[in-house]
C-alpha positions as CSV (number, residue, x, y, z in Angstrom):
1,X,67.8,15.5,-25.4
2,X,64.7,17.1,-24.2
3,X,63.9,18.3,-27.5
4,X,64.4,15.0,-29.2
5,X,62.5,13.4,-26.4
6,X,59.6,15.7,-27.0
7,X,59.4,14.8,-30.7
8,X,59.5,11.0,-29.8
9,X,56.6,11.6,-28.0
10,X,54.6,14.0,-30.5
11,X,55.1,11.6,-33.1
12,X,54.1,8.6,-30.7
13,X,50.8,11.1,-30.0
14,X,50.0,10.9,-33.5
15,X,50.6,7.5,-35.0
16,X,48.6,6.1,-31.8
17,X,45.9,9.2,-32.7
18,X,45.3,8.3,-36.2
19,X,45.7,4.1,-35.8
20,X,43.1,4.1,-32.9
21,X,41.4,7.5,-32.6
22,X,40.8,8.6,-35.7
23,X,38.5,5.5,-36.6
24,X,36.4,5.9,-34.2
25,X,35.4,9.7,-34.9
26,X,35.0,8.9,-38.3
27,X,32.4,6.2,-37.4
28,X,30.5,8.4,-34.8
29,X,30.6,11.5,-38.1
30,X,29.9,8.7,-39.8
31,X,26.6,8.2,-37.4
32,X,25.4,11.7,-38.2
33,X,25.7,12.4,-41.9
34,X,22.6,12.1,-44.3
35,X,23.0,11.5,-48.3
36,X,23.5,15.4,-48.4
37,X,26.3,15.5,-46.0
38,X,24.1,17.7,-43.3
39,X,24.9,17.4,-39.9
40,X,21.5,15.5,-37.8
41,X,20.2,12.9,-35.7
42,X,18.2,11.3,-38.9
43,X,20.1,8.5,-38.8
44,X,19.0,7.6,-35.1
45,X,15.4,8.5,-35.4
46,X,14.8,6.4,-38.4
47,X,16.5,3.3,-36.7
48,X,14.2,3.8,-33.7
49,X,11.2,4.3,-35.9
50,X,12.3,0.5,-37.1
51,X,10.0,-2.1,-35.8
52,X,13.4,-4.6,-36.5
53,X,15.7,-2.2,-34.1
54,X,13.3,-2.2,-31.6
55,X,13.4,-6.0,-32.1
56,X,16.7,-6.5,-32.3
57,X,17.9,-4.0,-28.7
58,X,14.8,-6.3,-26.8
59,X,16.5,-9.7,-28.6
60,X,20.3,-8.0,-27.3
61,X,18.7,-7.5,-24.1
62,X,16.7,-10.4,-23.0
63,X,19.5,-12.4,-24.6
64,X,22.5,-11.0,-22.6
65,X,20.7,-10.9,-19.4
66,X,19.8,-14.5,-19.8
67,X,22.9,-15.6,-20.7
68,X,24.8,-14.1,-18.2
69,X,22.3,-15.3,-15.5
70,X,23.1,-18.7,-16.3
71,X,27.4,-17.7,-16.5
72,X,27.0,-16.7,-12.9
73,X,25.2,-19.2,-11.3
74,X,27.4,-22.0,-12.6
75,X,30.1,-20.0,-12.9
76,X,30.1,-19.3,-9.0
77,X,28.7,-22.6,-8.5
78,X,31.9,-24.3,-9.6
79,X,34.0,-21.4,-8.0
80,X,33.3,-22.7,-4.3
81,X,33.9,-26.1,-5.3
82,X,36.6,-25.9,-6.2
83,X,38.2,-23.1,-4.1
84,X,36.8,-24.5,-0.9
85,X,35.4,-28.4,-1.2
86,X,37.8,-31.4,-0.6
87,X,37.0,-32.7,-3.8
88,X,39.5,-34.6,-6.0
89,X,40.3,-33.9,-9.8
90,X,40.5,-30.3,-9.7
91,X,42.5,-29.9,-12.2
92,X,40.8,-31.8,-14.8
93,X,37.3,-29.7,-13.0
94,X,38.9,-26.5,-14.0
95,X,39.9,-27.9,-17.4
96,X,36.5,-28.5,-18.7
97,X,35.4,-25.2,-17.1
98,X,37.9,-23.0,-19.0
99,X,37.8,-24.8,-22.2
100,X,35.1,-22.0,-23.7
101,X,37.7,-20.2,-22.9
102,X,40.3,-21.4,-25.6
103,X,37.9,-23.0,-27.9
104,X,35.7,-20.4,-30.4
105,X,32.7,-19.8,-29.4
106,X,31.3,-20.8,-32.9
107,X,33.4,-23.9,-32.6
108,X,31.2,-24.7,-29.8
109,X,28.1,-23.3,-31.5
110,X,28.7,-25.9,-33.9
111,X,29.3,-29.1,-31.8
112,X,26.4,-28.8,-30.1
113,X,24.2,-28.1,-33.5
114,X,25.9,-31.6,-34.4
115,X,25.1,-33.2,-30.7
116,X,21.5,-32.0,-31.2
117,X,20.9,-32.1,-35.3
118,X,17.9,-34.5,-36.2
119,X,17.7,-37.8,-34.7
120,X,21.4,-37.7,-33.0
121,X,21.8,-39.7,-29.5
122,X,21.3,-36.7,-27.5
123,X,18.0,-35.9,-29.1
124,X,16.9,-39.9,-28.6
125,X,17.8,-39.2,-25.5
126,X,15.5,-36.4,-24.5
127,X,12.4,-38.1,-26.6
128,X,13.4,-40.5,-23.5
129,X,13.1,-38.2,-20.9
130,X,10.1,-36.7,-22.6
131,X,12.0,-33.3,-23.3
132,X,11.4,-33.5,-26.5
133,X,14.2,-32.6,-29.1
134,X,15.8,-29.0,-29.1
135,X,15.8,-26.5,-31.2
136,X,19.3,-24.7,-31.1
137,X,18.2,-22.2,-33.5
138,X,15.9,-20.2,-31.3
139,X,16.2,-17.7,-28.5
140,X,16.9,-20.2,-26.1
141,X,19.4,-21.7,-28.5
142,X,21.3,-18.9,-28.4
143,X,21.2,-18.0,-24.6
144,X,22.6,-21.6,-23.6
145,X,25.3,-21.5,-26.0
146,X,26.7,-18.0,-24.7
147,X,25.8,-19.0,-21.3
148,X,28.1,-22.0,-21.8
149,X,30.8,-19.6,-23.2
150,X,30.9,-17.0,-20.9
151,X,31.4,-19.3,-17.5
152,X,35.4,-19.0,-17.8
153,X,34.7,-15.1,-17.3
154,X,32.6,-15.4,-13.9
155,X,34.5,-18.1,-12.5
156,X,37.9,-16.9,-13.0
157,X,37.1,-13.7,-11.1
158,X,35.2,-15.3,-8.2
159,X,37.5,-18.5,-7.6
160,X,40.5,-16.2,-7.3
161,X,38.9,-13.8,-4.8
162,X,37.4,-16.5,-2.4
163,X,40.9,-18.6,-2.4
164,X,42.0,-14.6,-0.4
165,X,39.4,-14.4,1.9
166,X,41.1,-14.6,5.4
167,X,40.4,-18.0,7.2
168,X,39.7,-15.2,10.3
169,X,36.5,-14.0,9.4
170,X,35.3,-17.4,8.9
171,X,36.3,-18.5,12.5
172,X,35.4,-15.0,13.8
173,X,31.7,-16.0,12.8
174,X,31.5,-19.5,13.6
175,X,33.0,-18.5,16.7
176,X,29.3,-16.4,17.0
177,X,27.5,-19.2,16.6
178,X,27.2,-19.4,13.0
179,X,26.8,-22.6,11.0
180,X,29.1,-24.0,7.8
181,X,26.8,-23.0,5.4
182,X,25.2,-20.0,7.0
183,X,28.9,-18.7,7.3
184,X,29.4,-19.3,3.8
185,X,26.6,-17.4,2.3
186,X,27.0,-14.3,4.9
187,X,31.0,-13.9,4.9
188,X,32.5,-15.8,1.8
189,X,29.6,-14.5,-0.9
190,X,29.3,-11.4,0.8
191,X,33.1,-11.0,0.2
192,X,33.2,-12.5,-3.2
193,X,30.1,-10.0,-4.0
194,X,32.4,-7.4,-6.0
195,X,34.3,-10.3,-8.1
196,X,31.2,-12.0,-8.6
197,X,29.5,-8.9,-10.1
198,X,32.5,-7.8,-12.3
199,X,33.0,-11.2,-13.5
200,X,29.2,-11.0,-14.3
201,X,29.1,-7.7,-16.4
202,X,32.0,-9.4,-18.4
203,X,30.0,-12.2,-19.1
204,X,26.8,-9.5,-19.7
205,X,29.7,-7.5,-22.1
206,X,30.8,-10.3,-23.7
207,X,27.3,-11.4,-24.9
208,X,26.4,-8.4,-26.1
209,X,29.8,-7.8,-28.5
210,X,29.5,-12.2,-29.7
211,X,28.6,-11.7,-33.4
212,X,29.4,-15.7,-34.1
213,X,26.9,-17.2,-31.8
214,X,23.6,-14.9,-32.9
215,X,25.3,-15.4,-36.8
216,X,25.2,-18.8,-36.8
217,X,22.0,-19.5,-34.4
218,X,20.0,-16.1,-35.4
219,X,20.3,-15.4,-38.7
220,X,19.1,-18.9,-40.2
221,X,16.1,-18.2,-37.9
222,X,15.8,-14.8,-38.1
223,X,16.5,-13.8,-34.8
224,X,18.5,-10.4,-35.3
225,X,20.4,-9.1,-32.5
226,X,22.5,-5.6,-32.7
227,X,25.9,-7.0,-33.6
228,X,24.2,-9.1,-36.6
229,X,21.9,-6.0,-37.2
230,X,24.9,-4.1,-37.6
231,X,26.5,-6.7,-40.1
232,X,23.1,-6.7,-42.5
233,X,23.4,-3.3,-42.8
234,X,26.9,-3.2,-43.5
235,X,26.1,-5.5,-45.9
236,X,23.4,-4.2,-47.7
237,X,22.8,-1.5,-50.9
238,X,21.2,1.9,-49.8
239,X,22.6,5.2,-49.4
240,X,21.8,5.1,-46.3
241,X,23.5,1.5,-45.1
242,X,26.9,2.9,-44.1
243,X,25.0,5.7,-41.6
244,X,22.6,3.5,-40.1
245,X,25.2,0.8,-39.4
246,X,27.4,3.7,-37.5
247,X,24.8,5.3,-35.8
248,X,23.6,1.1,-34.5
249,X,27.5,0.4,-33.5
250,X,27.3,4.0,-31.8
251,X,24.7,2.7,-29.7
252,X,26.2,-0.6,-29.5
253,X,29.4,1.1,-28.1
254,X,27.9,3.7,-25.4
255,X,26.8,0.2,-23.6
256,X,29.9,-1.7,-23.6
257,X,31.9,1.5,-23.0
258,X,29.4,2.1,-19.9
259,X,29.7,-1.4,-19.0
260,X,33.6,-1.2,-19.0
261,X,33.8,1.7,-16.9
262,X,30.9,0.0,-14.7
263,X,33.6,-2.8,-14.2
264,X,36.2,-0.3,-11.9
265,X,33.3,0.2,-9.3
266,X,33.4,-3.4,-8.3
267,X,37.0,-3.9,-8.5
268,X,38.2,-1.6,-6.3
269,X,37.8,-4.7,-3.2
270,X,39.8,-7.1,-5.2
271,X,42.5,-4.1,-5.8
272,X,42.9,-4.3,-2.0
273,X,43.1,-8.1,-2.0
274,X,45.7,-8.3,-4.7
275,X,48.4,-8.4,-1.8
276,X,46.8,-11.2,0.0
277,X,48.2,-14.5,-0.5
278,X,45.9,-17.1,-2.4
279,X,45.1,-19.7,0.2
280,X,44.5,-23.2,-2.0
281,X,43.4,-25.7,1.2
282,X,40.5,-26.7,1.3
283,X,37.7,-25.1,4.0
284,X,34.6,-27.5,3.7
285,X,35.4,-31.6,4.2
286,X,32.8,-33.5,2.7
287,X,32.7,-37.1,3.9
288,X,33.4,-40.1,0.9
289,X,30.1,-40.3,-0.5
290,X,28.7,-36.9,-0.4
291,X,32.8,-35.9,-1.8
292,X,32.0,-38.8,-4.8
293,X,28.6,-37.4,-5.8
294,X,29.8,-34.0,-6.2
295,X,33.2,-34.9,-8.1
296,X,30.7,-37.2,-10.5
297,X,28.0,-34.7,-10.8
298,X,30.8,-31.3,-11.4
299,X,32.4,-33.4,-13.9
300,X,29.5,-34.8,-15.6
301,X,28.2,-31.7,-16.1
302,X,30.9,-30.4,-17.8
303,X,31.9,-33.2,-19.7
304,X,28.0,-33.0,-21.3
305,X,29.0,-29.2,-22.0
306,X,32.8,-29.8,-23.8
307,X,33.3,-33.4,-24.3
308,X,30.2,-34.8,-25.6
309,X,29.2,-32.1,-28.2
310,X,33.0,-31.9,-29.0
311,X,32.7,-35.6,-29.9
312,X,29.8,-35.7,-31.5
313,X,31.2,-33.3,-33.9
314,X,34.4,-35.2,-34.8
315,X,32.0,-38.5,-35.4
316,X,30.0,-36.2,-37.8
317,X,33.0,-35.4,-39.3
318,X,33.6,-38.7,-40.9
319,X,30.2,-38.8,-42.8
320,X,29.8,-38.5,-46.1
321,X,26.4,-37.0,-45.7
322,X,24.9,-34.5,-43.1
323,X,22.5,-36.4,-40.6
324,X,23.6,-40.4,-41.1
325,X,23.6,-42.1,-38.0
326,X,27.2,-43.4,-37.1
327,X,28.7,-46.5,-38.6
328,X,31.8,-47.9,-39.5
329,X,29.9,-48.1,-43.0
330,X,29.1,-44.4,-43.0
331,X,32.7,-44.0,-42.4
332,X,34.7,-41.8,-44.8
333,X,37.9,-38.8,-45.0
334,X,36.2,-37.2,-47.9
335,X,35.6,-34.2,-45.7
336,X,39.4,-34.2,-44.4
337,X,40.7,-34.7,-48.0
338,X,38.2,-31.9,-49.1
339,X,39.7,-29.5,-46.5
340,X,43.4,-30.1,-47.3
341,X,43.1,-30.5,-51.3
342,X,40.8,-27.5,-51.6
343,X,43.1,-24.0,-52.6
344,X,40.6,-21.5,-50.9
345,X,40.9,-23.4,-47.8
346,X,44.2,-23.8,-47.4
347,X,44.9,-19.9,-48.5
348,X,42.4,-18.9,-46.0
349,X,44.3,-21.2,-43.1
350,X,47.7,-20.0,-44.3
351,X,46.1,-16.1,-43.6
352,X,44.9,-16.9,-40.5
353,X,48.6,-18.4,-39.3
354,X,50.8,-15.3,-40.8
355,X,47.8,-13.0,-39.4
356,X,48.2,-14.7,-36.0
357,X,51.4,-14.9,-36.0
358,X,52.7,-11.2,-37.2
359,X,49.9,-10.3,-34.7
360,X,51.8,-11.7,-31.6
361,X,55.1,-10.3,-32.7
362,X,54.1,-7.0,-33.3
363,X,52.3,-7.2,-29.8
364,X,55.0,-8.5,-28.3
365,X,57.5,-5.9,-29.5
366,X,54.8,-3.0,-28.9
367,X,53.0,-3.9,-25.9
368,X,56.4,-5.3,-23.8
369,X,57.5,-1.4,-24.8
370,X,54.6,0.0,-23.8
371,X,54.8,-1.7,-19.9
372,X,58.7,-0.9,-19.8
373,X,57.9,2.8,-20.4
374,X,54.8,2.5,-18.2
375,X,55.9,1.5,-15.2
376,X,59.4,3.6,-15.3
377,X,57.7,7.0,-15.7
378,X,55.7,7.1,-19.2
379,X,55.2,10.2,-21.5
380,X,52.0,10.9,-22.8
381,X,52.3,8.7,-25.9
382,X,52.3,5.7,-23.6
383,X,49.5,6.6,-21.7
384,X,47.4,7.3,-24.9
385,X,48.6,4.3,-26.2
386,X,47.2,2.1,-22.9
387,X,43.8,4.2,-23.0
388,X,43.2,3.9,-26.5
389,X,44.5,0.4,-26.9
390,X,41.7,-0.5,-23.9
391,X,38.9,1.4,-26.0
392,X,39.6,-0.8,-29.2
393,X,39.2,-3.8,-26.9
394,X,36.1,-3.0,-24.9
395,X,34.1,-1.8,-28.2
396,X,32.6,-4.7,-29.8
397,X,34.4,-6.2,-32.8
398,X,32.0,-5.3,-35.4
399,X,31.9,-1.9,-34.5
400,X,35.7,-1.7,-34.9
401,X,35.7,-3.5,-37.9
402,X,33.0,-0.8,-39.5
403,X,35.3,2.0,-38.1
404,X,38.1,0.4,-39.9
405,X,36.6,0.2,-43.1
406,X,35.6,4.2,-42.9
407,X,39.2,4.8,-41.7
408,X,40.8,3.0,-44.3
409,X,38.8,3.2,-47.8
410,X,40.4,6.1,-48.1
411,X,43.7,4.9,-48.6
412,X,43.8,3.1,-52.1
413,X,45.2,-0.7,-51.8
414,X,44.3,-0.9,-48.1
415,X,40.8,-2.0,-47.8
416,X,40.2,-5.5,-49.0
417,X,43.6,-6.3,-48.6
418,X,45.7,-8.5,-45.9
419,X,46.8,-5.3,-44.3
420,X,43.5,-4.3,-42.9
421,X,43.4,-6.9,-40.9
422,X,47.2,-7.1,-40.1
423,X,46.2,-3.4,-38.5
424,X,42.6,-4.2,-36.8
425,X,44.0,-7.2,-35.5
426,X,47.1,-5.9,-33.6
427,X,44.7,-2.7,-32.5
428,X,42.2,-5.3,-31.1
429,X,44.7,-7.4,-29.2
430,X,47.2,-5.1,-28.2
431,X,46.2,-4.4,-25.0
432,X,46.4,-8.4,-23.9
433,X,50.1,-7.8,-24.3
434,X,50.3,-4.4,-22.7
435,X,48.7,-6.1,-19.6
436,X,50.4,-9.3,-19.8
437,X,53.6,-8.1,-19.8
438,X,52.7,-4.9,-16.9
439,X,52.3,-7.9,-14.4
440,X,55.6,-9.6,-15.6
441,X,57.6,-6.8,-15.5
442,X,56.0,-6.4,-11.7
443,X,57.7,-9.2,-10.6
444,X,61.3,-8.0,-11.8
445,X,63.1,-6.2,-8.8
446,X,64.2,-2.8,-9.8
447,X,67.4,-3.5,-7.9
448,X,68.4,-5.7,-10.8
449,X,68.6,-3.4,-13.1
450,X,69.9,-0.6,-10.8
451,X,72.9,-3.5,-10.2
452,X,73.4,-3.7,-14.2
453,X,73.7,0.0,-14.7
454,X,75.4,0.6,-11.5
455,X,78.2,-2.1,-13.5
456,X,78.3,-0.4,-16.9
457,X,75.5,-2.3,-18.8
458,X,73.7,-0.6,-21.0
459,X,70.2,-0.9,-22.2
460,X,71.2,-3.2,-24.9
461,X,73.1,-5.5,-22.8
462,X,70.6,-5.3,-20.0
463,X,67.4,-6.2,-22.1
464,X,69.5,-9.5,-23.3
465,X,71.0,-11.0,-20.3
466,X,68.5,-9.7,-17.8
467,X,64.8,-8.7,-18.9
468,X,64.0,-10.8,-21.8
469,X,65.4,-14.3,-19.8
470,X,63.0,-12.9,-17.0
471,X,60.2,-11.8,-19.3
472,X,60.0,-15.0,-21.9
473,X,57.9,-17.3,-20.2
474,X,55.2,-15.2,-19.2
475,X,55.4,-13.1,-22.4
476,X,55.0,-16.2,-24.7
477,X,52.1,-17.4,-21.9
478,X,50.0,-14.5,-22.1
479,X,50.9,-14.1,-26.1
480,X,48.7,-17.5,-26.2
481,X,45.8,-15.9,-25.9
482,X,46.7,-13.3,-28.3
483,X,47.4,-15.9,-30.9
484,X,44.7,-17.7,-30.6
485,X,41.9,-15.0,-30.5
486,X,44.1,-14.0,-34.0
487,X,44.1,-17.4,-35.6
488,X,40.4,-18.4,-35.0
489,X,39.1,-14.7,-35.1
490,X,35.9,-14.2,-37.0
491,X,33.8,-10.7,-36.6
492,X,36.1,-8.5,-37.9
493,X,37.0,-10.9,-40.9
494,X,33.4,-11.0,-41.7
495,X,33.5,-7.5,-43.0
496,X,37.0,-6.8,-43.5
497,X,38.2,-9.9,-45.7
498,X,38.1,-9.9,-49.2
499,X,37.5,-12.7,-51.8
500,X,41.5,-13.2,-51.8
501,X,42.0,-13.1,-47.5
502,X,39.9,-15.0,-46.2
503,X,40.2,-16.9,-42.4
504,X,39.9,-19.3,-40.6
505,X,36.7,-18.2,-39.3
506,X,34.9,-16.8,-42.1
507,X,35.4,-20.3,-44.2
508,X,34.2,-21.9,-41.1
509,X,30.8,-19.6,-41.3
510,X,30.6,-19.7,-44.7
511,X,30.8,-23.6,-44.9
512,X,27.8,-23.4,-42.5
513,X,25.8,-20.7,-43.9
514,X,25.9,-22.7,-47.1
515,X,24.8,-25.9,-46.1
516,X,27.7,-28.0,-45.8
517,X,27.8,-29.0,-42.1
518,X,29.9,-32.0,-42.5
519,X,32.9,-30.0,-44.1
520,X,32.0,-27.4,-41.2
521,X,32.4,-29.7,-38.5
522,X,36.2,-31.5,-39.9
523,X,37.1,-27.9,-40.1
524,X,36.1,-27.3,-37.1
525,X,37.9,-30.1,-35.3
526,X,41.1,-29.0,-37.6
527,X,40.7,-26.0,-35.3
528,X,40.6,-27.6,-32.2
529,X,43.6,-29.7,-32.8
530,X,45.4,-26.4,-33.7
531,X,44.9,-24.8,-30.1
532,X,45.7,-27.6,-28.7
533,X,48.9,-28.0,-30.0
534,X,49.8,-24.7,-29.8
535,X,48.7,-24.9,-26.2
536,X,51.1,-28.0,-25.5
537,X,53.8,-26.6,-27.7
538,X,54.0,-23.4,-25.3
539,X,53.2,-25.2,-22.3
540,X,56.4,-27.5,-23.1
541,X,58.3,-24.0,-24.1
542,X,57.6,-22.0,-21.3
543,X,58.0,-25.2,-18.5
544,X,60.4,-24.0,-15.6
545,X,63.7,-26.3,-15.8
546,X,63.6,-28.7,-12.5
547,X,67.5,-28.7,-11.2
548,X,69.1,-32.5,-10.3
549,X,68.6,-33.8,-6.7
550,X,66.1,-31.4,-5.8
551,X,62.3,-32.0,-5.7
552,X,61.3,-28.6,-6.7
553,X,57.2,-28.4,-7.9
554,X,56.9,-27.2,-11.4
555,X,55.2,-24.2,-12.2
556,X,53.5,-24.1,-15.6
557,X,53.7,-21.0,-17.3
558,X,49.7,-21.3,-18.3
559,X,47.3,-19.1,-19.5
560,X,45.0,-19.1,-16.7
561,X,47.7,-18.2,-13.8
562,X,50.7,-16.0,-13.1
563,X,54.2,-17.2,-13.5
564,X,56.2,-16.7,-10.6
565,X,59.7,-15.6,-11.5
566,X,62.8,-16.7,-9.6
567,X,66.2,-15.4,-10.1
568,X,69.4,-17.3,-9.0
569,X,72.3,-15.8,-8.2
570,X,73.9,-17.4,-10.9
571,X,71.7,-15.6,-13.2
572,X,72.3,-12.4,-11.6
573,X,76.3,-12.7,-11.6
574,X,76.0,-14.0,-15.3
575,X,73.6,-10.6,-16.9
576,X,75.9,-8.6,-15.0
């Protein structure tokens, strides 16, 4: 048993080794080798000697800081609100805050080039106000947009640790003469300080490893930042290309893996808080009208952000030509009929559902393993598995995608084929699932499957009547995200797909890239129509059964929150 045991796990060692290791230490060889296959840091100093690197780490930087200023402030602007004002229409608040993060960032990217492209009402508008008309396809262009989509990030963090700050620290310092708001800003920020700053180097991560927003802004206007640096000289002829495109994700990499690890240092206070319960009453009463102006103003703001752009878009959508003015004369389906009649289109939305699909099941299967054998004593193939699984995640996704292509080029049939990105995709995503289903597994007590051993159940028998019934909901919930990130993906497609497999994504940038906005935009709303049903349809799936006679709150099994498992005794009798 022991031997076969070790050999599970040597095996395990391996196939985890060459899927996720081995294509990264082929990149960063990959970083050093010159066209005579010596060993030196050429490949560095010539990037550095670059006036176009040097341009593009200052555009990474200014960009990233910029943009994640702006994800913090509103992001822990909206936070308090809702965690602690006596506002109504929360829920439909915290809707329009996290829809950046279910919609693609270059699906908002898009909407807003439509809500601001020539003389659209939003650029009338701003003549108005003597703001003149905006130029989306600059620096600032780009900061806003990733500002916009990184606020989920910052806000998720911070609203969750200020909902467990004890109500006694509050009272302990307005018992000392402390004000309302003086108490907020010394005790609740101060407290929310180390979720506020992770949820801010996420947002600072997360702009740095966006490809989408800087390719569709940056590269019309020639605004390079690393990740579309990287891409160009992917892209491009030269001995050299291949070398100098490692030894930039190499750099790339060192930062978000430094950022990552940066991320445990502040963590460590919302590790202790994890046991405190989440206290959802509200802490500051506003009276009617100051309460109306900031419900108006909070939702205003955000329906300018999501709705307006995202309507805008679909209006566009139904023109014939790029920059009419709306009108039921204008009017037309030629786009939509283009979309669904066109062969390369529907092949590349028929690769992005298997892709998506076969992505979740394999994660599923995988990852649900990988937590079981985690948290009941794991071998050493688990725990490489979780460590390496994390690395693929935190590196950005053009970098993974280059080390994919070195990795498997080698192989003949593999690169350029629907394969590739079956692999990159599940080693991207796996670790959603490894983590989604770690914190369902947590709220299974061990004493029910000590009761179905203890009764002569066997693994088998235990897994069907007990763990996967237990598991489902919150297994399909967090295998959302998963799907979605598969089915919409775009960096790694943009060097990994071939003529034959292409995505969802890619079609959507190359539409763009080529001119035809109109096309880009149905396509775009094609896409938003897609999460949302498959939002709704697991929303419906994973909905907790309300019994007869008994007014029992239902608990959505959503993206954004834990589902909180309860098992009858019926349930217990019956898997036993």
């Amino acid at each position: 048993m022991k031997k076969r045991n070790l050999m599970l796990q040597t095996v395990g060692c391996i196939a985890v080794a060459f899927l996720f290791l081995v294509p990264l230490c082929r990149l960063v060889l990959m970083s050093f080798t010159q066209d005579d296959g010596s060993f030196s840091f050429g490949n560095y100093t010539a990037l550095l000697q670059e006036p176009r690197t040097l341009r593009a780490i200052g555009n990474t930087v200014i960009i990233s800081l910029a943009a994640t200023a702006l994800s913090t402030v509103l992001g822990v602007l909206f936070a308090f609100i809702v965690a602690y004002l006596n506002v109504r229409r929360k829920k439909l608040l915290e809707l329009l805050v996290l829809a950046p993060f279910i919609i693609p960032s270059y699906v908002i990217t898009i909407s807003w080039t439509s809500a601001l492209a020539g003389n659209s009402g939003m650029n009338q508008l701003l003549r108005l106000l003597h703001l003149g008309p905006v130029n989306l396809y600059s620096l600032g262009g780009i900061i806003f947009i990733l500002g916009i989509c990184n606020i989920p990030l910052v806000y998720l963090t911070t609203v969750n640790m200020l909902r467990k700050i004890p109500r006694d620290l509050e009272w302990a310092a307005r018992a000392s003469g402390c004000g309302q708001w003086e108490t907020l800003f010394r005790i609740n920020l101060r407290q929310a300080a180390p979720a506020i700053i992770g949820g801010s180097v996420l947002a600072f991560l997360s702009c740095i490893d966006n490809f989408s927003v800087p390719a569709f802004l940056g590269i019309p206007a020639s605004i390079p930042v690393l990740s579309t640096y990287i891409y160009e000289k992917a892209i491009s002829f030269g001995s050299q290309s291949f070398s100098m495109a490692s030894a930039l994700s190499v750099m790339l990499s060192v930062v978000a893996i430094a950022g990552s690890l940066g991320i445990s240092a502040f963590s460590q206070k919302e590790k202790q808080a994890d046991s405190i319960r989440a206290d959802f009453s509200e802490r500051i009463i506003l009276k009617d009208q100051k309460r109306r102006w900031v419900e108006w103003i909070s939702i205003g703001i955000f329906a300018v952000i999501d709705l307006v752009p995202l309507l805008t878009m679909t209006a566009a959508s139904f023109q014939d030509l790029y920059g009419q003015s709306f009108s039921v004369k204008n009017f037309s389906l030629q786009n939509y009929q283009f979309l669904f009649t066109n062969s390369g289109i529907s092949s590349a939305v028929g690769n992005s559902l298997m892709l998506s699909l076969i992505t979740c099941a394999v994660c599923i299967l995988v990852g649900t393993a990988a937590a079981y054998q985690k948290l009941h004593g794991s071998g050493p193939a688990v725990r490489l598995l979780e460590a390496c699984a994390s690395l693929t995640y935190a590196i950005p996704g053009i970098v993974l995608a280059l080390a994919m292509i070195f990795h498997w080029s080698a192989i003949p049939g593999v690169y350029g084929s629907i394969q590739i990105l079956m692999v990159s995709y599940v080693t991207r995503y796996l670790i959603l699932q490894v983590k989604g289903s770690s914190a369902a597994m947590l709220s299974i007590h061990p004493s029910l499957e000590e009761a179905a051993h203890v009764s002569g159940s066997g693994n088998v028998r235990m897994w069907k009547r007990i763990l996967i019934p237990l598991l489902f909901r919150q297994t399909i919930s967090s295998s959302l995200l998963i799907f979605v990130s598969a089915l919409t993906e775009m960096t790694l497609s943009s060097i990994l797909a071939s003529a034959g497999t292409k995505t969802i994504g890619l079609s959507v940038f190359n539409l763009q890239q080529s001119g035809d906005y109109n096309l880009a935009y149905a396509f775009s709303v094609l896409i938003v129509l897609l999460i949302v049903c498959g939002y709704a349809l697991v929303q419906y799936v994973c909905r907790e059964p309300v019994k007869k006679g008994k007014h029992e709150k239902r608990q959505n099994a959503g993206l954004f929150r834990q589902y909180p498992f309860k098992v009858s005794h019926k349930m217990e009798e019956s898997a036993l």
